[in-house]
DOKE-33043 format. One record per residue (C-alpha): z, x, y; residue number from 1; residue in three letters. Coordinates in Angstrom, 1 decimal. Layout:
N
- up, east, north, seq, type
- Z, X, Y, NUM, Ala
...
END
This chain:
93
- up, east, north, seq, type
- -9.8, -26.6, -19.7, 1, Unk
- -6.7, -27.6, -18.1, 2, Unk
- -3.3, -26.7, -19.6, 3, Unk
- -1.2, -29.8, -19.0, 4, Unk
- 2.5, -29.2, -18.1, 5, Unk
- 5.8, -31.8, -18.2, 6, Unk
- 5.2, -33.8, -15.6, 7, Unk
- 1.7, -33.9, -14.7, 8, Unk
- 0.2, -36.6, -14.6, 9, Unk
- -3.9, -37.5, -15.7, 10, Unk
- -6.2, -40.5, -14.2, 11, Unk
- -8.7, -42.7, -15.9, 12, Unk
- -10.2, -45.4, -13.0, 13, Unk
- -6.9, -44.9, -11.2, 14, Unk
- -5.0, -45.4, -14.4, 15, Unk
- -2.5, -43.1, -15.7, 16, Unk
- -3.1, -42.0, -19.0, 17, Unk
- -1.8, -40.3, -22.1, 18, Unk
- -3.0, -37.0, -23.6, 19, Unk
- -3.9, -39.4, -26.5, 20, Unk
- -6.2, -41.5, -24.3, 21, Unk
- -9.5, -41.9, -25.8, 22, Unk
- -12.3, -41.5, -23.0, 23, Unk
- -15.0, -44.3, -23.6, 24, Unk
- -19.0, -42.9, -24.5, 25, Unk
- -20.0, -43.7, -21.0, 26, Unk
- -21.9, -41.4, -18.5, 27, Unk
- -20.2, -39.7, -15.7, 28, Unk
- -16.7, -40.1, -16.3, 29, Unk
- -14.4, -39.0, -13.9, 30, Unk
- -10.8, -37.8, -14.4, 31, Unk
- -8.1, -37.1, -11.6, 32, Unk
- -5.4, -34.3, -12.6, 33, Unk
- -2.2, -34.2, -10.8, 34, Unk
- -0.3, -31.3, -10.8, 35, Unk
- 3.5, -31.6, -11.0, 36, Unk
- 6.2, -29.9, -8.9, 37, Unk
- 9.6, -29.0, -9.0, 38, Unk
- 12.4, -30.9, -7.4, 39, Unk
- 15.6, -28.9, -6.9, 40, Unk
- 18.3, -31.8, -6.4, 41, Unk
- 22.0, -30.6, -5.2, 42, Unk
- 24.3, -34.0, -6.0, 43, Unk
- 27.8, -34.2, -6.0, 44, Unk
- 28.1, -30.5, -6.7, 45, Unk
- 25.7, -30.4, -10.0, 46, Unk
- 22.6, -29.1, -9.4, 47, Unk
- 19.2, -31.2, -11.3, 48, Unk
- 15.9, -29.4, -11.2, 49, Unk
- 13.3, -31.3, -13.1, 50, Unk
- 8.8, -32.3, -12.2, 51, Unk
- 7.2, -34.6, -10.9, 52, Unk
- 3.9, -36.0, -10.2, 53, Unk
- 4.7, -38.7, -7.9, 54, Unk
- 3.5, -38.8, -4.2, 55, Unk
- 6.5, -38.8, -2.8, 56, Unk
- 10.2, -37.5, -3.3, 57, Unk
- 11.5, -40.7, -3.0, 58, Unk
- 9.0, -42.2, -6.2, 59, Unk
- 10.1, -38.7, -7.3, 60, Unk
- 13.9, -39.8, -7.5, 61, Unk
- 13.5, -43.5, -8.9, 62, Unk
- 11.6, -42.1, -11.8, 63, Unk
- 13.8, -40.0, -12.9, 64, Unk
- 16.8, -42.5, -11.9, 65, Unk
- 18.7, -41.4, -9.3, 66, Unk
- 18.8, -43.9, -6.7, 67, Unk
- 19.9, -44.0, -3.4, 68, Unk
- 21.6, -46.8, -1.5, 69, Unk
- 21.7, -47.1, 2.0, 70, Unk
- 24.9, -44.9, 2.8, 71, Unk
- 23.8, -42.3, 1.6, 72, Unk
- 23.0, -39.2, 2.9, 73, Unk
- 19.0, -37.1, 1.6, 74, Unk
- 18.8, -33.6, 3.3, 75, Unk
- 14.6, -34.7, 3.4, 76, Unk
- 13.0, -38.1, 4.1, 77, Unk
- 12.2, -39.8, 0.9, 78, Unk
- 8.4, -40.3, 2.2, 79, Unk
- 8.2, -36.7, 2.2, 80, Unk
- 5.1, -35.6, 0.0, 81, Unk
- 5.6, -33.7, -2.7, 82, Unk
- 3.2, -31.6, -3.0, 83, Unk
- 5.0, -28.3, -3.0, 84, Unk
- 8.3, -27.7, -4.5, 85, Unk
- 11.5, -29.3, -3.1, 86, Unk
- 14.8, -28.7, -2.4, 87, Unk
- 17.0, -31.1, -1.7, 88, Unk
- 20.9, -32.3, -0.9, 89, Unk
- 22.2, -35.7, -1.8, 90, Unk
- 25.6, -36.8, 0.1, 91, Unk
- 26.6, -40.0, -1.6, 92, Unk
- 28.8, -42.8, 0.7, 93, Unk
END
């Protein structure tokens, strides 16, 4: 099996779904498992670290709520892929 960790993220037919999910009696079913990894995020002086499964570090950001406006200053582009751990620097306007 797969030990699922806080942020990972499981797919049913290119649905996201629960560890609760019950898997239809069909043949050939096909899950998608999507490790998560940790984003290190320097803002203002306090220091966030928390998972994600998104595809990118900026899908990364808006799920856990920290936006960014147009001023604003992100030490990576937010199309960056995450699919290794991040470190990052936000300079707000």
């Amino acid at each position: 099996g797969i030990r699922i960790f806080p942020g990972d993220s499981i797919y049913f037919s290119g649905i996201e779904i629960t560890h609760a999910f019950e898997m239809p009696e069909i043949d050939r079913q096909m899950l998608m498992y999507k490790p998560a990894f940790p984003v290190t995020v320097s803002l203002d002086g306090q220091v966030e670290r928390f998972f994600s499964s998104a595809p990118s570090l900026g899908m990364a950001l808006w799920e856990q709520g920290i936006g960014i406006l147009a001023g604003d200053r992100v030490s990576l582009p937010l199309d960056v892929p995450l699919d290794k751990p991040l470190t990052i620097e936000i300079i707000l306007s």
